[in-house]
N, C-alpha and C positions, 0 to 999 in steps of 0.2 A: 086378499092377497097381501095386504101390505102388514097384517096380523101376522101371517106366517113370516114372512121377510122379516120381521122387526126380532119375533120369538127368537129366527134360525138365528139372527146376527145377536142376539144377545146372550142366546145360550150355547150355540152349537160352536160359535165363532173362537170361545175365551177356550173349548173343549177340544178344539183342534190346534190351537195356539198351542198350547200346555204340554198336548201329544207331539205334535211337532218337534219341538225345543228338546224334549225329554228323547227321544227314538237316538241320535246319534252316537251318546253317551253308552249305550251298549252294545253300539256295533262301528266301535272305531277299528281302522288299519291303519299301518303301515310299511315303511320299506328298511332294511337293513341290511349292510353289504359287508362282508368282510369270507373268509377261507372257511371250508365246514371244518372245524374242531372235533365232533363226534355225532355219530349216527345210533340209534337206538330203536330196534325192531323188536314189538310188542310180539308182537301176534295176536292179536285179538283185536276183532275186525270192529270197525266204527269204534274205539277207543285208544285216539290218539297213538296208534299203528305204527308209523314211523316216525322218530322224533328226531331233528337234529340240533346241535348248537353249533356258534360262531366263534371264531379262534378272537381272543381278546373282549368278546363281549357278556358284560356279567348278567347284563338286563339288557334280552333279545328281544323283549315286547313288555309291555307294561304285567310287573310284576313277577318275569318267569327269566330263563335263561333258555329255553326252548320254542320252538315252535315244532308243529306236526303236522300232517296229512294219513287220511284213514285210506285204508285198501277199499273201501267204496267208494271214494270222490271219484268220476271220472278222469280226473288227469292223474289220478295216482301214480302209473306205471313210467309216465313220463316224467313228473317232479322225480321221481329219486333215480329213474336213469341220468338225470341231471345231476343231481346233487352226488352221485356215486362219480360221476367222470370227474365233475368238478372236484372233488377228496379226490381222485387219482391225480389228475394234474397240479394240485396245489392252486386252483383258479379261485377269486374273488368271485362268491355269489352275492347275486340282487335277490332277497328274497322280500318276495309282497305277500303280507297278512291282512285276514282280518278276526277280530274278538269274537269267538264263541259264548254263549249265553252264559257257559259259566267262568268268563273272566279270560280262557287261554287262549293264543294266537295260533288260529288255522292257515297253514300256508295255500294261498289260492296261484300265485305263480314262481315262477324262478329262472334267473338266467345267470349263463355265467359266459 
């Protein structure tokens, strides 16, 4: 027993360390608030579908000036009924992301 204890904590221990520290880095979020600027509908399902940007912001999520939501996520129907009232009223949205694998920001909520 204390052969296996020693092996895990020598080898398996530096192997989940490494994994650990590394995982966040590709799947960061955040939050950014300001008036929707402009709405962008793809049509093409599961490829960033709905996009929209923020009035005054050039860098909406690291790297892009957009953020989106696909016609598959479950809360589809409800993010851009939001974000369509919020453009009608001229209301500051809270929009929370997070990084898809390939670097862009998925909108997972929204309020206004």
């Amino acid at each position: 027993m204390k052969i296996v204890a020693s092996c895990l904590s020598k080898y398996l221990l530096p192997i989940v360390a490494a994994v650990g520290f590394t995982v966040p880095a590709f799947a960061t979020s955040g939050e950014n608030a300001a008036s929707v600027r402009n709405t962008y509908v793809l049509g093409t399902t599961g490829a960033m579908d709905f996009q929209i940007t923020l009035t005054g912001l050039n860098t909406l999520c690291p790297g892009h000036n957009f953020v989106y939501i696909n016609q598959n996520d479950p809360n589809y129907a409800t993010i851009v009924a939001n974000i369509t009232a919020a453009r009608g009223f001229g209301s500051t949205v809270y929009v929370y992301w997070t990084t898809d694998a390939g670097g862009y920001c998925h909108i997972t909520e929204i309020y206004y």
